[in-house]
C-alpha positions in Angstrom: 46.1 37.5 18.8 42.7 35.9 18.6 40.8 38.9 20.1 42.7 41.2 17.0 41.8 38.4 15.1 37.8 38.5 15.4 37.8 42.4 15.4 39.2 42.1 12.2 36.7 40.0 11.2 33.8 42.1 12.5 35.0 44.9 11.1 35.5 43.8 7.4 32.2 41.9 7.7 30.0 44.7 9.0 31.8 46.8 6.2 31.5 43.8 3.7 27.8 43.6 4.9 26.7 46.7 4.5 28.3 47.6 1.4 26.7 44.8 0.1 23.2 45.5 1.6 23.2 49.0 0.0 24.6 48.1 -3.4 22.0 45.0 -3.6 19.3 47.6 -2.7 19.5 49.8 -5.1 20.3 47.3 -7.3 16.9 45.7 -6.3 15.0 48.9 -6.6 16.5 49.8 -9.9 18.1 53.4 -8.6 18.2 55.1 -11.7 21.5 57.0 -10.8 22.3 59.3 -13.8 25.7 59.0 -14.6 26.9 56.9 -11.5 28.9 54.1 -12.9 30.2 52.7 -9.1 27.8 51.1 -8.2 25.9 50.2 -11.2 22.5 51.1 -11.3 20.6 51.5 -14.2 22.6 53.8 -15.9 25.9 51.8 -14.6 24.9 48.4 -15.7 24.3 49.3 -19.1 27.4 51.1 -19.1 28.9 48.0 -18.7 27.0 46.2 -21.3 24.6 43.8 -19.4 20.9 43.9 -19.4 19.1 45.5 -16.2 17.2 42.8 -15.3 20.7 41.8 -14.5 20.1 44.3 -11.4 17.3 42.3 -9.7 19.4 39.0 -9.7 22.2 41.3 -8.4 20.3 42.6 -5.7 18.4 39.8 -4.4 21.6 37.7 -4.2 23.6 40.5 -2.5 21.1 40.6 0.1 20.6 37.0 1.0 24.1 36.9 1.1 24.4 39.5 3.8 21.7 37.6 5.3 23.5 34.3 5.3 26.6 35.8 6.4 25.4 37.4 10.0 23.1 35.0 11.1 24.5 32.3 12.8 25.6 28.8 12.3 25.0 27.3 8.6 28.9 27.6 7.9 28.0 25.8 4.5 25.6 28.5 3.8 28.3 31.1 4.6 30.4 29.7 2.4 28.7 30.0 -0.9 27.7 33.4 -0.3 31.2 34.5 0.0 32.1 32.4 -2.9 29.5 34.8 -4.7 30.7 37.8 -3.4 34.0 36.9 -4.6 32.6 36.0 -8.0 30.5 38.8 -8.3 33.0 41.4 -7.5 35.6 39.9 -9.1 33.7 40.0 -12.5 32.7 43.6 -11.3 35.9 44.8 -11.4 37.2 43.6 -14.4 34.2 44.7 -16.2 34.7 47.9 -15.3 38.5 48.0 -16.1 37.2 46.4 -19.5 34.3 49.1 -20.1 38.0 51.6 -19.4 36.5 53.1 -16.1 38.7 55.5 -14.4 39.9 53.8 -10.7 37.2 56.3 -9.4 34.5 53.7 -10.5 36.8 50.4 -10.6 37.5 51.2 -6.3 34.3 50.4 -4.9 34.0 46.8 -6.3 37.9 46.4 -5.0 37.0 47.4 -1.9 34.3 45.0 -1.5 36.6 41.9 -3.6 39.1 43.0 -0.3 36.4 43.1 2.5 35.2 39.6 1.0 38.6 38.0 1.5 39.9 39.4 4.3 36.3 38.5 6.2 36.5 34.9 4.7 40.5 35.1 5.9 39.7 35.9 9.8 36.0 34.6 10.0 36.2 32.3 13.4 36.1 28.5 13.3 32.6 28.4 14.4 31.8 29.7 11.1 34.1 27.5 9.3 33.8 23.9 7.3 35.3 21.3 9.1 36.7 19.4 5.9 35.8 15.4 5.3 38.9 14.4 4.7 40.4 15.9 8.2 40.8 12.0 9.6 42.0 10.6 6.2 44.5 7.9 5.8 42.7 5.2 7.7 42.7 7.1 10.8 40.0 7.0 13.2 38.8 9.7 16.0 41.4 9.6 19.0 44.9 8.8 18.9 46.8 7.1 15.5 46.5 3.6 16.0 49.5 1.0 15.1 49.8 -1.3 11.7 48.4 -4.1 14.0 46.0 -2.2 15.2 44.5 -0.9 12.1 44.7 -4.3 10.2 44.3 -7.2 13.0 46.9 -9.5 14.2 47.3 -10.9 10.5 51.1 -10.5 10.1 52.4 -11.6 13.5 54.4 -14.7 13.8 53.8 -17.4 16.6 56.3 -19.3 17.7 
């Protein structure tokens, strides 16, 4: 299970990574793109009603999020730039289905919204946050403890 696990993972995130790294290139570059709505270059962005120096925030963020995806450790790091992926292809795709795109040019930014969570879903643990409040409740590292461990010997009655 874990070895179908992490070629799952490797998979979507080489996808996720490239698809990424090529959009956020030629969103960089400003591709020109007549007519190509999916991805959004020039002609695209506008299409959808933003401004195209919208395109070089795109790109440079897309890229140093592929960036902080593959190298390793930094799971903190990792997190955020799926969190951005997600956000920006989220608010691709429903600015496409709000600009009345045809599914043609509303797929691509699904695709990567899909590779984004199903990369995040299967990443390993080394590459995950270990949360704070894993030990809460008044435990410690190792075993649970007992009430009169955690608190002293206050409530015991001597005869």
């Amino acid at each position: 299970m874990r070895k179908r696990n992490k070629i799952i993972y490797w998979i979507s995130t080489i996808w996720l990574a490239s698809g990424m790294l090529s959009t956020g290139t030629l969103q960089l570059f400003k591709v020109k793109a007549e007519g190509a709505v999916a991805p959004p270059g020039v002609y695209g962005i506008t299409h959808l009603g933003y401004p195209t120096y919208f395109l070089t925030i795109l790109g440079v963020w897309k890229i140093l999020g592929v960036v902080a995806l593959l190298i390793p450790k930094f799971p903190l790091l990792k997190e955020w730039a799926y969190a951005g992926f997600f956000f920006a292809m989220s608010g691709a795709v429903f600015s496409h289905i709000a600009s009345r795109d045809s599914m043609n040019e509303i797929f691509p930014s699904l695709l990567l919204l899909i590779l984004t969570a199903i990369s995040w879903y299967f990443r390993p643990a080394d590459r995950k946050i270990i949360p704070v409040n894993q030990y809460s409740h008044g435990q410690e590292f190792g075993p649970p403890k007992t009430a009169t461990e955690k608190h002293g010997n206050h409530g015991t009655v001597r005869a």
